[in-house]
Backbone as numpy.savetxt, mean C-alpha at the origin, in Angstrom:
# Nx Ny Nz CAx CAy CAz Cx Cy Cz
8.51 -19.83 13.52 8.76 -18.82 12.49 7.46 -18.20 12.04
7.52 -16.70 11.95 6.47 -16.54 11.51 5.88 -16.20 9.65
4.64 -16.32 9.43 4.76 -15.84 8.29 3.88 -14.63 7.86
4.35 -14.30 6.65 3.56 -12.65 5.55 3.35 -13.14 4.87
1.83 -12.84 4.35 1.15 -12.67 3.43 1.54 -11.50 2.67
1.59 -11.24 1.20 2.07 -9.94 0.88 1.33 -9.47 -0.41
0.48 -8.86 -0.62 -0.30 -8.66 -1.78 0.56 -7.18 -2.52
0.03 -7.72 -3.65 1.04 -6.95 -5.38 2.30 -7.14 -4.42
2.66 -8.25 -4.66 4.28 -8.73 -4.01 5.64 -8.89 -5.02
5.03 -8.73 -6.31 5.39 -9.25 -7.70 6.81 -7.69 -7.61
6.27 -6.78 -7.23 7.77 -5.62 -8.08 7.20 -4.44 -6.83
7.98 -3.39 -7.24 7.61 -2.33 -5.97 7.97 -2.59 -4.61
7.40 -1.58 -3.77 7.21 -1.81 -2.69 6.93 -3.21 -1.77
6.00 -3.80 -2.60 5.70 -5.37 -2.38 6.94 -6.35 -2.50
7.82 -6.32 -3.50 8.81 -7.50 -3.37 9.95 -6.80 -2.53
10.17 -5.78 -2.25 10.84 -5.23 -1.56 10.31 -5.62 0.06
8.88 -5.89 0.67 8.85 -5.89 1.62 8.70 -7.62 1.39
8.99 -8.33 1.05 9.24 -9.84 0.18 10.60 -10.15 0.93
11.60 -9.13 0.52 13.19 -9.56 0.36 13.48 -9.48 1.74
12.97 -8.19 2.04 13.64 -7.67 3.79 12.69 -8.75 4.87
11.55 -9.33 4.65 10.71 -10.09 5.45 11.37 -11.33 5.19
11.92 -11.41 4.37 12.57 -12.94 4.21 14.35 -13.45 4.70
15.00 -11.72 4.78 16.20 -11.58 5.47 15.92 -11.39 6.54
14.68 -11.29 7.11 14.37 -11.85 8.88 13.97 -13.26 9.11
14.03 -14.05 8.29 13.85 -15.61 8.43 11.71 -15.90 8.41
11.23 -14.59 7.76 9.84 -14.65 7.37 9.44 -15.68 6.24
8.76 -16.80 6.73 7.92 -17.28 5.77 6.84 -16.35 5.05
6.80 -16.64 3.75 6.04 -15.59 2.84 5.15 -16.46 1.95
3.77 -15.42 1.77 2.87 -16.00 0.72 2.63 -14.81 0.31
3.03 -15.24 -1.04 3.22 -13.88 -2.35 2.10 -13.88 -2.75
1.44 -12.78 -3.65 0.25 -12.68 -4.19 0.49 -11.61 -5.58
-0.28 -11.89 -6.51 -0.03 -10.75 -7.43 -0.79 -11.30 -8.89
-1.02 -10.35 -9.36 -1.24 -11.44 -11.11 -0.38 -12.34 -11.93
1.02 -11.12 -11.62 2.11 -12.50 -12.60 2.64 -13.25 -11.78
1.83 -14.56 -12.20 2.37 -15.65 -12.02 3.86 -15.86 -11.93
4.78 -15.78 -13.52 5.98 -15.65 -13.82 7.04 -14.85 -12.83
6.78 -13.32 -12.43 7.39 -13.02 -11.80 7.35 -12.95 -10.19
6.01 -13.71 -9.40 6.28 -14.39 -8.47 7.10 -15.52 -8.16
6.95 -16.16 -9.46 7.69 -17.20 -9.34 9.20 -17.28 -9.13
9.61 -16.00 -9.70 11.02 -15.47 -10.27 11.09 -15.30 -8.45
10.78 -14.23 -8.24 11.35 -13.80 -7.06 11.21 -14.99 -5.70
10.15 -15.84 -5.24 10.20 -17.21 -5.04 11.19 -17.67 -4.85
11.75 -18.24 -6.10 12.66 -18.75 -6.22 14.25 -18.38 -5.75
14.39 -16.70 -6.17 15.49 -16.47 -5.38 15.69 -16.09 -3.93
14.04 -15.65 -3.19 14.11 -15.68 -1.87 13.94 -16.83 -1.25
14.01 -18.55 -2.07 14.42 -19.49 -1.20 15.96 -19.80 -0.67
16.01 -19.71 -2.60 18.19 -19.76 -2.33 18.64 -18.83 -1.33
18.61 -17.43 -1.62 18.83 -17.20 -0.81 18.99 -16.77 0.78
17.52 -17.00 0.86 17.60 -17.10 2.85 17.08 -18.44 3.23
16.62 -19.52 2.31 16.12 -20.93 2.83 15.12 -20.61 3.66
13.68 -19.63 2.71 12.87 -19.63 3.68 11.95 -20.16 3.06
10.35 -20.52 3.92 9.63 -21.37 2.73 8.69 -19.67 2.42
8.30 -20.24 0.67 7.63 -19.09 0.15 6.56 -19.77 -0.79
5.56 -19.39 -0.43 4.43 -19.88 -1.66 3.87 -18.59 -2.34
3.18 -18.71 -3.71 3.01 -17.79 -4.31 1.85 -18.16 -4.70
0.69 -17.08 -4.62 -0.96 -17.07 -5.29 -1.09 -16.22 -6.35
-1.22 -16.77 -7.72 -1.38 -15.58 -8.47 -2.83 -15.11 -8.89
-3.08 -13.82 -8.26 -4.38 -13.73 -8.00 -4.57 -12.20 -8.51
-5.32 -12.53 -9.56 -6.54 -11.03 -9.69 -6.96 -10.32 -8.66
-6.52 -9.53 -7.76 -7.86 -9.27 -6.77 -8.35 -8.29 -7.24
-9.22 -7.63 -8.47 -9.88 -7.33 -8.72 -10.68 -8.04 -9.49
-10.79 -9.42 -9.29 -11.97 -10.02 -10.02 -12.89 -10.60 -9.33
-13.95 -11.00 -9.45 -15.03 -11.23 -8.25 -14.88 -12.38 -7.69
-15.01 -12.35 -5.95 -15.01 -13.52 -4.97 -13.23 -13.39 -5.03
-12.69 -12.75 -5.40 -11.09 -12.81 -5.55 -10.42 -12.50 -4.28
-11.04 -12.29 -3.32 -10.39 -12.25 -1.53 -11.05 -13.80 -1.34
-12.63 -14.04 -1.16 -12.68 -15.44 -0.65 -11.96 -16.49 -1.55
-11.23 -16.18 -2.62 -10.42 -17.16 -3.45 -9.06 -17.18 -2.84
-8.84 -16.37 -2.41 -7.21 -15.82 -1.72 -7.24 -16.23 -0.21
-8.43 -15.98 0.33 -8.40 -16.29 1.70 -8.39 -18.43 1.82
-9.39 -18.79 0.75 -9.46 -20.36 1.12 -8.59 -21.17 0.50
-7.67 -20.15 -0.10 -6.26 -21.24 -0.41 -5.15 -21.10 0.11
-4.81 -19.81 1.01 -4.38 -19.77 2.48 -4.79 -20.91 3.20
-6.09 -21.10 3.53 -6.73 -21.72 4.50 -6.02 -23.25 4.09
-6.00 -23.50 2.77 -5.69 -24.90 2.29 -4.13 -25.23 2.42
-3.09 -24.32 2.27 -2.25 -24.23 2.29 -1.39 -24.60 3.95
-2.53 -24.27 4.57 -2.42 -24.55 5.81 -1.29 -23.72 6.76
-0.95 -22.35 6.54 -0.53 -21.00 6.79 -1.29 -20.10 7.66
-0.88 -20.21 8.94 -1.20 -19.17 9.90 -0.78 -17.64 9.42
-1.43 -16.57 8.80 -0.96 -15.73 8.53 -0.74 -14.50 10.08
0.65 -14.43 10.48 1.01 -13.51 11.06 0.98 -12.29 11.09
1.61 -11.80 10.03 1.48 -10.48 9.21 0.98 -10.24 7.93
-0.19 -9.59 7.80 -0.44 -9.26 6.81 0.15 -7.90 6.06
0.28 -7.66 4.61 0.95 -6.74 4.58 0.18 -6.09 3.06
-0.97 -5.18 3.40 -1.85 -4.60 2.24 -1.62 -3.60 1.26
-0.33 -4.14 0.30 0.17 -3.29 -0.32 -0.31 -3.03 -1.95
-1.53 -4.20 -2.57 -1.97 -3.73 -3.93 -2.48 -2.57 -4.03
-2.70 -1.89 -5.08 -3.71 -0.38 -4.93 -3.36 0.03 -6.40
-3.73 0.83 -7.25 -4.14 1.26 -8.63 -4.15 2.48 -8.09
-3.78 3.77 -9.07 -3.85 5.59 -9.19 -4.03 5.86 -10.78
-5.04 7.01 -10.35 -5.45 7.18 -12.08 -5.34 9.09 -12.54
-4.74 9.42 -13.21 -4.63 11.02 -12.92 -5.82 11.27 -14.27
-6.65 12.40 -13.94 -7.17 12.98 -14.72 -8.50 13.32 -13.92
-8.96 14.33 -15.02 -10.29 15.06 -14.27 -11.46 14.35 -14.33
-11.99 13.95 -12.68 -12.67 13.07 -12.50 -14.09 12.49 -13.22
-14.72 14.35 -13.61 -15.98 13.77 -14.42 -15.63 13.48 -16.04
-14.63 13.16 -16.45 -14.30 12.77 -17.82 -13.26 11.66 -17.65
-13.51 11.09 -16.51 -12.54 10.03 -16.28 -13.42 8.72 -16.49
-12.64 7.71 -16.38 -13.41 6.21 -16.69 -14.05 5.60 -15.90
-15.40 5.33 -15.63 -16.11 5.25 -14.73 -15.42 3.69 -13.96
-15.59 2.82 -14.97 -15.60 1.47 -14.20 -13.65 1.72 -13.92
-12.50 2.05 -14.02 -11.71 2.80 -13.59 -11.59 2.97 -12.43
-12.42 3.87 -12.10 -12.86 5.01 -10.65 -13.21 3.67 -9.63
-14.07 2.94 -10.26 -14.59 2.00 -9.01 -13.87 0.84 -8.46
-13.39 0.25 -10.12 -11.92 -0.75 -9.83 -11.10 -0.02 -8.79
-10.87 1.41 -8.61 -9.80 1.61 -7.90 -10.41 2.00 -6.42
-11.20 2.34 -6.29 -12.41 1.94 -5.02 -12.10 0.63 -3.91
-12.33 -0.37 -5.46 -12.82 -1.68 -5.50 -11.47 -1.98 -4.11
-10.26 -1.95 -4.93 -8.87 -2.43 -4.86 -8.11 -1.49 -3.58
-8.37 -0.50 -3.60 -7.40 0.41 -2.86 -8.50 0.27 -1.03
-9.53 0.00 -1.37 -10.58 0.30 0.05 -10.92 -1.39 -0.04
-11.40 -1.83 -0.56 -12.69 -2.57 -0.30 -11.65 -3.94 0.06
-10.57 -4.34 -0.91 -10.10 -5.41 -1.03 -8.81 -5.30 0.54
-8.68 -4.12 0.77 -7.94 -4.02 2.15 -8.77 -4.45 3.41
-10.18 -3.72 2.81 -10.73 -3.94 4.28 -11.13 -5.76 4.52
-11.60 -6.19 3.44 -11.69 -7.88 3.38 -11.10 -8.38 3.79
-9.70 -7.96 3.70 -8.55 -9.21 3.71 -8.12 -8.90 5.15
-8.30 -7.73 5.67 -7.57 -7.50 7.22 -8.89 -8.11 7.87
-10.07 -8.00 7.47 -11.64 -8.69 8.45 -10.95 -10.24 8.46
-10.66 -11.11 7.47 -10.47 -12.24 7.52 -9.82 -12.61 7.86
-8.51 -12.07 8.39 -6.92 -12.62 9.05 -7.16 -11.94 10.37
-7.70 -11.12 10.73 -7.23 -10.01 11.57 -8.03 -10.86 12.97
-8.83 -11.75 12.67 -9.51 -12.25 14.09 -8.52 -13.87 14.36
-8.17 -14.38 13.51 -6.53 -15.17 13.87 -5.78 -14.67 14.49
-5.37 -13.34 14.04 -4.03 -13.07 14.73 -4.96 -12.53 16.41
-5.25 -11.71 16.67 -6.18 -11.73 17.69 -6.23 -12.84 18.58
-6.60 -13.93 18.12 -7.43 -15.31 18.60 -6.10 -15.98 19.58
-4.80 -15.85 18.71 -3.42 -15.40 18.88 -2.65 -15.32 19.53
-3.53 -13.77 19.87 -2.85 -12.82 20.73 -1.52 -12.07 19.94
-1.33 -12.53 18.72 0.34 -11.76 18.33 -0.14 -11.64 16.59
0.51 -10.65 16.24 0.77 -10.41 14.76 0.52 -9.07 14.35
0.11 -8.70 12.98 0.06 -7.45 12.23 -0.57 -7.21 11.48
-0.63 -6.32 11.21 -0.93 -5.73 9.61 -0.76 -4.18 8.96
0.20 -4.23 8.03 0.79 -3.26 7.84 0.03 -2.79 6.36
-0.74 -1.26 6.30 -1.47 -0.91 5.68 -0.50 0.62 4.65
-0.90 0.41 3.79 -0.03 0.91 2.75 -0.48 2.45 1.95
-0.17 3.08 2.96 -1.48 4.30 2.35 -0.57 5.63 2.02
-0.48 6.54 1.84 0.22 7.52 0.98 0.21 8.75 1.53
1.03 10.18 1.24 1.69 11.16 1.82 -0.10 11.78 1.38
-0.54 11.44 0.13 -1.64 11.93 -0.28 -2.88 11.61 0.34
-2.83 10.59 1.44 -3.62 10.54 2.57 -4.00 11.78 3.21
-3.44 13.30 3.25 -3.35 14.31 4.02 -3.76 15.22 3.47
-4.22 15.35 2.20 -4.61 16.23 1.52 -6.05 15.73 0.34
-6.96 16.71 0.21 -7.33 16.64 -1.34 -6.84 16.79 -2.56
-6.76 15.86 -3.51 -5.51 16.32 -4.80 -6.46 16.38 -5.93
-6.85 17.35 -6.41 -7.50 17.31 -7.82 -7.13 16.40 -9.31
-7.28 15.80 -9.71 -6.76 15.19 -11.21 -6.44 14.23 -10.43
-6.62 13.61 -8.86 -5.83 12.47 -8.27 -6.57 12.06 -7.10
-8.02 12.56 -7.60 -9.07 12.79 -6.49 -9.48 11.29 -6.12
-9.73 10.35 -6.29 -10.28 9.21 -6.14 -9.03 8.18 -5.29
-7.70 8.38 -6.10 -6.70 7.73 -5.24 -6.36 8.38 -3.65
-6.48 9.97 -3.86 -6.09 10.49 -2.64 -7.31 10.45 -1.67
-8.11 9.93 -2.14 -9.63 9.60 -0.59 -9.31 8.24 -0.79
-8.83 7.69 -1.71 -8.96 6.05 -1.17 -7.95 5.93 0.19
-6.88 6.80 0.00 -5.37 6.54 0.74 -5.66 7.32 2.26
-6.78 8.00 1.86 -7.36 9.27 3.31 -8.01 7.83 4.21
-8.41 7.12 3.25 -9.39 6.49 4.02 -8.55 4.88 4.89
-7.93 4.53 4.01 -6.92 3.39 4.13 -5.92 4.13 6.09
-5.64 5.06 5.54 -4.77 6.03 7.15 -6.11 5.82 8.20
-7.05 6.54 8.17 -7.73 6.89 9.50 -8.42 5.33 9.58
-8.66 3.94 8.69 -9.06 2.62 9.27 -7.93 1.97 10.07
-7.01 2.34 9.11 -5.76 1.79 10.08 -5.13 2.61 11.46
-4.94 4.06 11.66 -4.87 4.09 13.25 -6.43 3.77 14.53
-7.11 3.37 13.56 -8.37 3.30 14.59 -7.78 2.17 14.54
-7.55 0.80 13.86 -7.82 -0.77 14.15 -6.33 -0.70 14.73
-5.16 0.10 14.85 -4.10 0.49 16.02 -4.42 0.36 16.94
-5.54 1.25 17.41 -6.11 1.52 18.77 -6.94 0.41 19.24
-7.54 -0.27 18.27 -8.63 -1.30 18.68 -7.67 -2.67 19.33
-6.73 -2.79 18.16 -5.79 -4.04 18.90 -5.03 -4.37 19.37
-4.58 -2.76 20.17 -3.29 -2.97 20.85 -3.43 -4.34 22.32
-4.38 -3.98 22.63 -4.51 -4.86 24.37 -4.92 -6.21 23.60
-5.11 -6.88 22.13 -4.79 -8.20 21.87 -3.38 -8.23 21.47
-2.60 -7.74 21.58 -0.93 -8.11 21.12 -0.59 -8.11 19.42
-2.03 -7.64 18.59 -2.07 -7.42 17.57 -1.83 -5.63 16.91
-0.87 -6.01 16.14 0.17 -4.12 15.67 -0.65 -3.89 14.34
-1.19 -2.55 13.89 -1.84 -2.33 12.59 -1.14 -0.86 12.84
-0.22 -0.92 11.41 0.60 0.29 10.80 0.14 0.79 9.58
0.16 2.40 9.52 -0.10 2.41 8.49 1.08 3.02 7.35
1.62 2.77 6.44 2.82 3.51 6.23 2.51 4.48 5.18
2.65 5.64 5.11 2.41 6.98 4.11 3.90 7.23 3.23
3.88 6.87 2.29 5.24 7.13 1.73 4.85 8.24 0.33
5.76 9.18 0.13 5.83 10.06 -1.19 6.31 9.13 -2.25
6.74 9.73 -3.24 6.58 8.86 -4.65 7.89 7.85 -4.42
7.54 7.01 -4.49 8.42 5.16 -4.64 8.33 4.92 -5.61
9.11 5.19 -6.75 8.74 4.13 -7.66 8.25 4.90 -9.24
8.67 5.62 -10.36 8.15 6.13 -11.50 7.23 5.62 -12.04
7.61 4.33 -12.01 6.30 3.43 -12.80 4.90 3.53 -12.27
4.52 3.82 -10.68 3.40 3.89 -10.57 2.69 4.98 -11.01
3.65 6.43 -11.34 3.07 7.43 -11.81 2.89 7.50 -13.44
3.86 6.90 -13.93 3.62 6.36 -15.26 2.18 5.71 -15.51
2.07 4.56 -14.58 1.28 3.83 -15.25 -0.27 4.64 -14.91
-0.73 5.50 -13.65 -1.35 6.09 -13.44 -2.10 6.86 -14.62
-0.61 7.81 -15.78 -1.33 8.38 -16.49 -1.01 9.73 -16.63
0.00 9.97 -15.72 0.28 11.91 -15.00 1.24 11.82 -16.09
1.11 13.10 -16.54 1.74 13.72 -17.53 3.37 14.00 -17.35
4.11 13.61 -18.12 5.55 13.65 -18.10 6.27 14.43 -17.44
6.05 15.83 -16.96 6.44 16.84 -16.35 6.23 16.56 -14.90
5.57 15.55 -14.41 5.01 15.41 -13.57 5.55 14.46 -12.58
5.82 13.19 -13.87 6.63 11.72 -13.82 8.08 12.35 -13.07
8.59 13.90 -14.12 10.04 14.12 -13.86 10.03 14.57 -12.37
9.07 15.31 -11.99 8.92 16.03 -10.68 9.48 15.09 -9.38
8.27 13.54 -9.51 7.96 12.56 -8.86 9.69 12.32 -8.68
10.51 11.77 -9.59 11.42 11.20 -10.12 12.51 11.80 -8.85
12.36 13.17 -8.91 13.25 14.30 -8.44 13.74 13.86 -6.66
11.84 13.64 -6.64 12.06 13.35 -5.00 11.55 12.08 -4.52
12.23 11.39 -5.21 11.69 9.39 -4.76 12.69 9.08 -4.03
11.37 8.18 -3.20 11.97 7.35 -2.03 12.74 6.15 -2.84
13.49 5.25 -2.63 13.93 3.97 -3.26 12.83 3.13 -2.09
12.11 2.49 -2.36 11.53 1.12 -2.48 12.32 0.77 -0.66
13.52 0.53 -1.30 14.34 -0.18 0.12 14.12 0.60 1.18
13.95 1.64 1.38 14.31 2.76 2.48 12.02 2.84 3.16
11.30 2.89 1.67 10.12 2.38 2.59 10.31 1.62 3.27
10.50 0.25 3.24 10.05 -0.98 3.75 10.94 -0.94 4.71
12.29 -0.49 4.91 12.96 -0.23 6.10 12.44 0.49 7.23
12.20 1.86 6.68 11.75 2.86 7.77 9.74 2.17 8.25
9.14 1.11 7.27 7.94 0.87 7.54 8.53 -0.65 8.97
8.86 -0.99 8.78 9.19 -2.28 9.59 10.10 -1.79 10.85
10.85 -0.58 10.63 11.51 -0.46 12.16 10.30 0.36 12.76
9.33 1.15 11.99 8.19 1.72 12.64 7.10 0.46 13.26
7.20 -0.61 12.34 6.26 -1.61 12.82 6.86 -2.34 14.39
8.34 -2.45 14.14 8.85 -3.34 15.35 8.79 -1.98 16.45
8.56 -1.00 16.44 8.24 0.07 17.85 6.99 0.15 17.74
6.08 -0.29 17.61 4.58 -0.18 17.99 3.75 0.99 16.88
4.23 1.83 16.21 3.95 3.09 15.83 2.45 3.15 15.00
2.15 3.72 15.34 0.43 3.80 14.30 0.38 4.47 12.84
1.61 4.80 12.55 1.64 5.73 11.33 3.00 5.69 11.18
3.74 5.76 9.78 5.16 6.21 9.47 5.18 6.90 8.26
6.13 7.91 7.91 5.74 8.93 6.94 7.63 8.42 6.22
7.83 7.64 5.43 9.51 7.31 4.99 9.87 8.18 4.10
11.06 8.29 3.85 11.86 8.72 3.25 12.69 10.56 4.08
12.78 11.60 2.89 13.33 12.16 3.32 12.27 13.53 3.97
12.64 14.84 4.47 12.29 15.84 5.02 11.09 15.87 4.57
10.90 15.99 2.97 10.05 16.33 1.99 8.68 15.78 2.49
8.71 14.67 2.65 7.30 13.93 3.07 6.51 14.47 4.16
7.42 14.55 5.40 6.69 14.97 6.45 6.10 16.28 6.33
6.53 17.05 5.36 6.34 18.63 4.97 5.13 18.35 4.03
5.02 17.24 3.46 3.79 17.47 2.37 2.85 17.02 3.43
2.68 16.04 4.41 1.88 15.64 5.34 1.53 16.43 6.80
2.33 17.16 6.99 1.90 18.59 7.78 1.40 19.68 7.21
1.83 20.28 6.38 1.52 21.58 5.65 -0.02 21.43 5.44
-0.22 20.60 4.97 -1.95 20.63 4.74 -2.64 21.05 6.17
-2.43 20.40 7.05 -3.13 20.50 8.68 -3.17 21.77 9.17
-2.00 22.95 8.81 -1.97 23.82 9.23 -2.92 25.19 8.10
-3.24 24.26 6.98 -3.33 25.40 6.20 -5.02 25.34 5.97
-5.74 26.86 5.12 -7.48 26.02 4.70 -7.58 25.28 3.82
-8.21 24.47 4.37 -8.37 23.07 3.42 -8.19 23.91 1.60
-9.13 24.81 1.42 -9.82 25.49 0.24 -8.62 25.67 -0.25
-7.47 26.32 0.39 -5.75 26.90 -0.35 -5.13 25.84 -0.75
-5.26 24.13 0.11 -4.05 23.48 -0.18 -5.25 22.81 -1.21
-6.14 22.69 -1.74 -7.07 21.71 -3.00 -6.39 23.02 -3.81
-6.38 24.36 -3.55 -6.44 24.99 -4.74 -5.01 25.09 -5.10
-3.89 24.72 -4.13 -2.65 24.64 -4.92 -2.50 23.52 -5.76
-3.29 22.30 -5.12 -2.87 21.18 -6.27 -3.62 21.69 -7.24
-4.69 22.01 -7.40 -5.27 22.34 -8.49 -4.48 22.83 -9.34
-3.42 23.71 -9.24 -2.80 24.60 -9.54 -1.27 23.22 -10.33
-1.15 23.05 -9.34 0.46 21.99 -9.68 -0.30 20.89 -10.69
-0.98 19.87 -10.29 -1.58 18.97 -10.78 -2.25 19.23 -12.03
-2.93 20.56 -12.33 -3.77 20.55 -13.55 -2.82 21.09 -14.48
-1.94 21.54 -14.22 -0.75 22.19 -15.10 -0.76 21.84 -16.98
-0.68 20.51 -16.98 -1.04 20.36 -18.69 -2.58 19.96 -19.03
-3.36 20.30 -18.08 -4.75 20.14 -18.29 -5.72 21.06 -19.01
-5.18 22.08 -18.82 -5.57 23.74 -19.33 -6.80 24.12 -18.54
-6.57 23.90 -17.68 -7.31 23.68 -16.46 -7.29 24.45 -14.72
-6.42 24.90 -14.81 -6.19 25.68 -13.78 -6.99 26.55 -12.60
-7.07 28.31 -13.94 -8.05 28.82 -12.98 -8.31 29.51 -14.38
């Protein structure tokens, strides 16, 4: 049997790819800060699929917080199969009046703590010959977004590491996906900070949670280097940029995005 590792596994996207990895008979090691609601969900993905699940409740934004995560794996004594790099932080507002240590936490978390954790598993599965890692990066991977500038290069950057380490590990039997999904979820735009008009927009055209982790895992079981889920909408926000000058599609978000900023033009 194999097992997932699953970071911010606690709600979102993360316990969602928790439930469906565990209705394939996936052993799981949860990760997240709350303790409590790892535990919660734990508990009902033993009852109900009788799979084994351990849970780390882990800061990974606090320092040495991957080699803390990686050597109690190690202790735990868990071959991690699939990894699945789904924590990450978004912060809306205009960047030079934004919060510095903010900006870097989300640096820190969205780039730095992905690339650690796939360096440290990723030569196991290799060693191997079999496994994954499924990288969690956004429709906003494809564009520059003003007021959303720091999340949308973290997510630019998270896409083009992951189809290169595609390409690097296909001839070890090792799969690296990256999945680009549009808005999943209100709360992440909530908690981000984007202004209510904005939240409603998001709201309008959300993916449900279930339908990522579906369309990300039947893309993972066909080999695919990239998956864009949900409906029409996505693939249209992730093309349209390619065809257009860079300068028009920054200056439409400018335009959508700065809207209650007074900020425009």
């Amino acid at each position: 049997m194999t097992t997932a590792l699953i970071t911010g596994a606690s709600a979102g996207i993360g316990a969602a790819f928790a439930q469906q990895l565990a209705a394939r008979r996936t052993d799981l090691v949860l990760v997240a800060r709350s303790e409590d609601k790892l535990q919660a969900l734990a508990d009902s993905l033993r009852h109900q699929y009788q799979t084994q699940v351990d849970i780390i409740a882990q800061d990974l934004t606090a320092a040495d917080a991957t080699e803390t995560l990686f050597q109690t794996v190690q202790q735990l004594g868990r071959a991690i199969d699939l990894l699945v790099n789904n924590v990450g932080i978004g912060d809306y507002g205009d960047f030079a009046e934004s919060d510095r240590d903010l900006q870097l936490k989300m640096v820190q978390l969205n780039i730095a703590t992905t690339v650690d954790l796939t360096h440290r598993f990723l030569p196991g599965m290799r060693q191997r010959r079999t496994g994954g890692v499924i990288n969690l990066s956004s429709v906003a991977a494809f564009q520059s977004m003003p007021y959303f500038s720091i999340y949308a290069a973290t997510k630019a950057f998270t896409l083009s590491f992951s189809e290169a380490l595609w390409a690097e590990n296909r001839s070890y039997g090792v799969h690296v996906l990256a999945v680009c999904p549009g808005p999943a979820g209100n709360k992440f735009f909530e908690d981000a900070g984007f202004p209510a008009f904005l939240v409603d927009v998001a709201a309008k055209v959300d993916t449900p949670v279930e339908t990522v982790v579906r369309d990300a895992l039947t893309a993972f079981d066909k080999r695919e280097s990239i998956v864009i889920p949900g409906g029409l909408i996505n693939p249209i926000l992730a093309t349209l940029p390619r065809l257009l000058p860079r300068e028009a599609v920054s200056s439409f978000w400018k335009l959508v995005l700065g809207r209650d900023t007074g900020k425009q033009f």
